[in-house]
One Martini backbone bead per residue (centre of mass of N, CA, C, O) as a GRO file, in nm:
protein
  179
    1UNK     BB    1  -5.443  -1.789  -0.182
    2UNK     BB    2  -5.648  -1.995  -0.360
    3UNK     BB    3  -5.726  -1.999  -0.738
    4UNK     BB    4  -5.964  -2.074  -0.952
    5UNK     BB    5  -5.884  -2.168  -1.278
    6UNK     BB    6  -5.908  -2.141  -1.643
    7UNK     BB    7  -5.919  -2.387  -1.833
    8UNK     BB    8  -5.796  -2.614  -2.076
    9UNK     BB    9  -5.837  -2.867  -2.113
   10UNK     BB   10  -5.657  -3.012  -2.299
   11UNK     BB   11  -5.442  -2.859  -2.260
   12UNK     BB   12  -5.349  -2.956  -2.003
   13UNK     BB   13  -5.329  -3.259  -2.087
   14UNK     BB   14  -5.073  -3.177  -2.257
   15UNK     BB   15  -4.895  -3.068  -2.075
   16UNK     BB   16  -4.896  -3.287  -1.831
   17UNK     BB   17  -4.764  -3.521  -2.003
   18UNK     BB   18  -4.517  -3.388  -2.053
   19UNK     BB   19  -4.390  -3.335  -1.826
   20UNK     BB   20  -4.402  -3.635  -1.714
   21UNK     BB   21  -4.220  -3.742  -1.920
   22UNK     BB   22  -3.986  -3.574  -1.841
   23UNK     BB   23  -3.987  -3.680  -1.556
   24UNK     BB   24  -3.915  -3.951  -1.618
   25UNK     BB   25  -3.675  -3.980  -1.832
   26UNK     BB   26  -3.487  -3.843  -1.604
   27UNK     BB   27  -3.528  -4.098  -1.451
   28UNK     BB   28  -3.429  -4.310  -1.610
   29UNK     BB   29  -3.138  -4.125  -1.664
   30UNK     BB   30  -3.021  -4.144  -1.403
   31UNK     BB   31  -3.100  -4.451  -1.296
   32UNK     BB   32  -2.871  -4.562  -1.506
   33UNK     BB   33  -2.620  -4.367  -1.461
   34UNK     BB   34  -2.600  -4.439  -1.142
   35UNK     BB   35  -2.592  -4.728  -1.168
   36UNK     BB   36  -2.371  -4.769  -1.338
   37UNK     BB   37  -2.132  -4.582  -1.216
   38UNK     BB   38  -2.151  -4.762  -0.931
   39UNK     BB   39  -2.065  -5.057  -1.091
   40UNK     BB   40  -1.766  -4.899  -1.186
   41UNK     BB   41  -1.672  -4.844  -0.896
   42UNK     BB   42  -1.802  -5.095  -0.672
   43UNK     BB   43  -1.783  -5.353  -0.863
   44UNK     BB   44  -1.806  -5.668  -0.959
   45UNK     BB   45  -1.678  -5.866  -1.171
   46UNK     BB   46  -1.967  -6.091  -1.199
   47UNK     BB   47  -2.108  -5.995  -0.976
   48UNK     BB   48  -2.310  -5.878  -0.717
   49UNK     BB   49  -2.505  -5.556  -0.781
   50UNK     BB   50  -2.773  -5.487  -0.686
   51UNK     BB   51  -2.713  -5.243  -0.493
   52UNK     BB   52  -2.611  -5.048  -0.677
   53UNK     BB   53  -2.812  -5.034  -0.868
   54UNK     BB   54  -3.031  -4.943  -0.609
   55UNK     BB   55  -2.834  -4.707  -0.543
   56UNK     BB   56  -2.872  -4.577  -0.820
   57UNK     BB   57  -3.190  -4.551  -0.820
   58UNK     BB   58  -3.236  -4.396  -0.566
   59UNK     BB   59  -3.056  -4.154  -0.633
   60UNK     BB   60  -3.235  -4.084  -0.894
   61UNK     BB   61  -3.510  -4.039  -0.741
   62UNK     BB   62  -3.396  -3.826  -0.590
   63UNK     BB   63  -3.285  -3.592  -0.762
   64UNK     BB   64  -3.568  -3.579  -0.936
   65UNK     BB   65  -3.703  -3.494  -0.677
   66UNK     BB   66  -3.525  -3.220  -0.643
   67UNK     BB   67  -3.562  -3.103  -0.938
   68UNK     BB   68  -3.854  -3.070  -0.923
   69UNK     BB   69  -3.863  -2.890  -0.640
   70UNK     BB   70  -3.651  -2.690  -0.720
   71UNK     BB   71  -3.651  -2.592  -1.039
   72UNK     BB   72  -3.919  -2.708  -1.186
   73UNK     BB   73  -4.151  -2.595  -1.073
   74UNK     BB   74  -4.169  -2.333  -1.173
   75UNK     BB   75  -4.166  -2.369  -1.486
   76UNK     BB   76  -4.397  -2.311  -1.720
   77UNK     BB   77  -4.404  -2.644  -1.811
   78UNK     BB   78  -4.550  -2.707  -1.500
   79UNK     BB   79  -4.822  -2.527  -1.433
   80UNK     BB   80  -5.015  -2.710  -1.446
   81UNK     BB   81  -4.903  -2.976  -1.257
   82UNK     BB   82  -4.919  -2.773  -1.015
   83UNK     BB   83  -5.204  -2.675  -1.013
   84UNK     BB   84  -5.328  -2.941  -0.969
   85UNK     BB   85  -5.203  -3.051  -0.716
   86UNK     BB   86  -5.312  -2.796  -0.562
   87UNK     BB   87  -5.586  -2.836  -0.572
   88UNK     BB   88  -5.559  -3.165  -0.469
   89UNK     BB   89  -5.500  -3.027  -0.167
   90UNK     BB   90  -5.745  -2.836  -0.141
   91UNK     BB   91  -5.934  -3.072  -0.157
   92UNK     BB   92  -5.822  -3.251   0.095
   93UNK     BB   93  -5.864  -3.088   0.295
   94UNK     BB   94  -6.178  -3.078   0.297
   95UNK     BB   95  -6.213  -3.359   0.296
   96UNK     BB   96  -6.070  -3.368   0.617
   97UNK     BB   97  -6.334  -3.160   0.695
   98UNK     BB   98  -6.645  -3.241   0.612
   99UNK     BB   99  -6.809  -3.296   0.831
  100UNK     BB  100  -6.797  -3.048   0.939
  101UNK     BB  101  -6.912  -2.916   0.724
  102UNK     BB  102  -7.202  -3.059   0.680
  103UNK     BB  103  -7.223  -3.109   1.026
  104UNK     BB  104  -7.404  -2.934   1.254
  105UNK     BB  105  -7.226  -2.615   1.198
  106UNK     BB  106  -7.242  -2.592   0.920
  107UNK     BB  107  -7.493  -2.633   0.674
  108UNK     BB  108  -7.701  -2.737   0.851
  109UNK     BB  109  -7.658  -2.414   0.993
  110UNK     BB  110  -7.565  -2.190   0.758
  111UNK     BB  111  -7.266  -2.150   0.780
  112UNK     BB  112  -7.092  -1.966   0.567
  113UNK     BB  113  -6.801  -2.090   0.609
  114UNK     BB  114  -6.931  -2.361   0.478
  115UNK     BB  115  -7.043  -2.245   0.225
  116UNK     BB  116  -6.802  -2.178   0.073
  117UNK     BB  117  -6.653  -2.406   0.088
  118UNK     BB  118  -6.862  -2.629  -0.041
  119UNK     BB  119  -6.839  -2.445  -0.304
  120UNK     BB  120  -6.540  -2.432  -0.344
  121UNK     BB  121  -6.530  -2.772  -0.368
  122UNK     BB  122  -6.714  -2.818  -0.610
  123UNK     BB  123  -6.556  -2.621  -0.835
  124UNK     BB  124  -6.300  -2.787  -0.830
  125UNK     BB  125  -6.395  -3.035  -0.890
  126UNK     BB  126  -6.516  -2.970  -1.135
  127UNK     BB  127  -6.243  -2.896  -1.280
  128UNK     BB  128  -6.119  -3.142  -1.237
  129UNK     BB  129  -6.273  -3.343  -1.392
  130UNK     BB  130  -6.235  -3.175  -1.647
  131UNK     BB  131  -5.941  -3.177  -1.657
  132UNK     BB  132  -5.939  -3.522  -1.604
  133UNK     BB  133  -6.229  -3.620  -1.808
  134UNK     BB  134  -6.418  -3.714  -1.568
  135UNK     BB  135  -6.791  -3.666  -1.573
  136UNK     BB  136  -6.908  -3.899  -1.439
  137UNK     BB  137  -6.886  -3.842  -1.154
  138UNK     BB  138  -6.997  -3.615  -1.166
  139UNK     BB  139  -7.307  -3.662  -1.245
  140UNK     BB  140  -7.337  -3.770  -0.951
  141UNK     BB  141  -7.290  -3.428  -0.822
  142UNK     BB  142  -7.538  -3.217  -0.941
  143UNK     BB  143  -7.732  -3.216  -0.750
  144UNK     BB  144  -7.566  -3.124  -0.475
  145UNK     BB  145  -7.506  -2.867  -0.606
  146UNK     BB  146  -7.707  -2.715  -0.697
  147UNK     BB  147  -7.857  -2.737  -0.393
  148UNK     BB  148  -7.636  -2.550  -0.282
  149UNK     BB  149  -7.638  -2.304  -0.468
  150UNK     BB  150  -7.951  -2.250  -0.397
  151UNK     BB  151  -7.905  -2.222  -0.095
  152UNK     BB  152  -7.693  -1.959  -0.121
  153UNK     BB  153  -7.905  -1.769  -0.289
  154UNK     BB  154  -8.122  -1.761  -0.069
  155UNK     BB  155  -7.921  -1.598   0.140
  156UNK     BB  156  -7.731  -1.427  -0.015
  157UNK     BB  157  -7.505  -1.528  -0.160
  158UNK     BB  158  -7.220  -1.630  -0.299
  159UNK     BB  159  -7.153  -1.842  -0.549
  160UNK     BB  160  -6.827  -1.728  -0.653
  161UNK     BB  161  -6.580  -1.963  -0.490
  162UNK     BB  162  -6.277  -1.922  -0.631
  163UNK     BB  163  -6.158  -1.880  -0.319
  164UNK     BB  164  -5.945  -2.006  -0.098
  165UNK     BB  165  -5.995  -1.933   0.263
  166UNK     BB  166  -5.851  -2.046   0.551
  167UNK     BB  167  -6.055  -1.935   0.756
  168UNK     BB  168  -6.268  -2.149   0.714
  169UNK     BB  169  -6.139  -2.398   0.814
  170UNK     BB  170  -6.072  -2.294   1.097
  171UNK     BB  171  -6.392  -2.230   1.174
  172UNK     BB  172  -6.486  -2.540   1.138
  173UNK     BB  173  -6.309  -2.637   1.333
  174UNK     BB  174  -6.412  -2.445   1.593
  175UNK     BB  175  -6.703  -2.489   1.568
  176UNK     BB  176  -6.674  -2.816   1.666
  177UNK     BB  177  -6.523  -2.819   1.848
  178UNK     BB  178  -6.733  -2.664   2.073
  179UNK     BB  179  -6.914  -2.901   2.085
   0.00000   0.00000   0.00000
């Protein structure tokens, strides 16, 4: 079950670069030994060694992808750039079955598991962007939450949904199939 966690976004924001810096230069700097290695061992002096250069970055890319997501993971400090990640992956689950969420027997229906599923899209949203510090979109998404907000508080509903249960998710996918 993913929790959305209160950070700051400063700090996110400076935790975030560091880390993307660091795993560029690991990437530029695999990219450059893979590729000069590969044109001393197999190219030809003054030949055309194109293939090897690219054969030498793309094992780099592989490389540099292989060492983020099995060793660097894990890392503490990784963890802004990996929640921030999984944030926007849960965050695109729910938007890749919005309609169902939003339409039929979904929030229009006051299905409840659609109304948390939707309560904790806004509340995501509303973190991403501010961690990612762009207000201006969210601010044209304000009447839109409010309104939702309010309308689970007058059914007696919890507005305070910062954990993702997976079973809402499964739940509006199967009332709208049997509809």
């Amino acid at each position: 079950m993913f929790e959305i966690k209160q950070l700051n976004p400063e700090k996110y924001r400076q935790q975030t670069r560091r880390s993307t810096l660091i795993i560029a230069l690991l990437f530029v700097l695999l990219g450059m030994l893979l590729s000069t290695g590969a044109v001393s061992l197999f190219g030809e002096p003054g030949g055309d060694n194109f293939r090897w250069n690219l054969g030498g970055i793309i094992a780099g890319l592989l490389l540099t992808v292989a060492l983020v997501r099995f060793k660097f993971w894990q890392q503490p400090w990784m963890a802004p750039a990996v929640y921030g990640w999984q944030l926007k992956r849960r965050l695109m689950s729910i938007t890749n079955v919005m309609h169902h969420v939003t339409v039929g027997v979904g929030v229009a229906a006051q299905d409840p598991s659609a109304m948390k599923l939707l309560r904790f899209y806004h509340l995501g949203l509303t973190q991403m962007h501010h961690l990612d510090g762009n207000s201006s979109a969210l601010s044209q998404m304000i009447t839109e939450i409010n309104r939702h907000k309010e309308s689970m508080a007058a059914l007696g509903m919890d507005t305070e949904q910062s954990q993702l249960d997976p079973a809402w998710l499964e739940t509006v996918k199967k009332a709208n199939a049997a509809r």
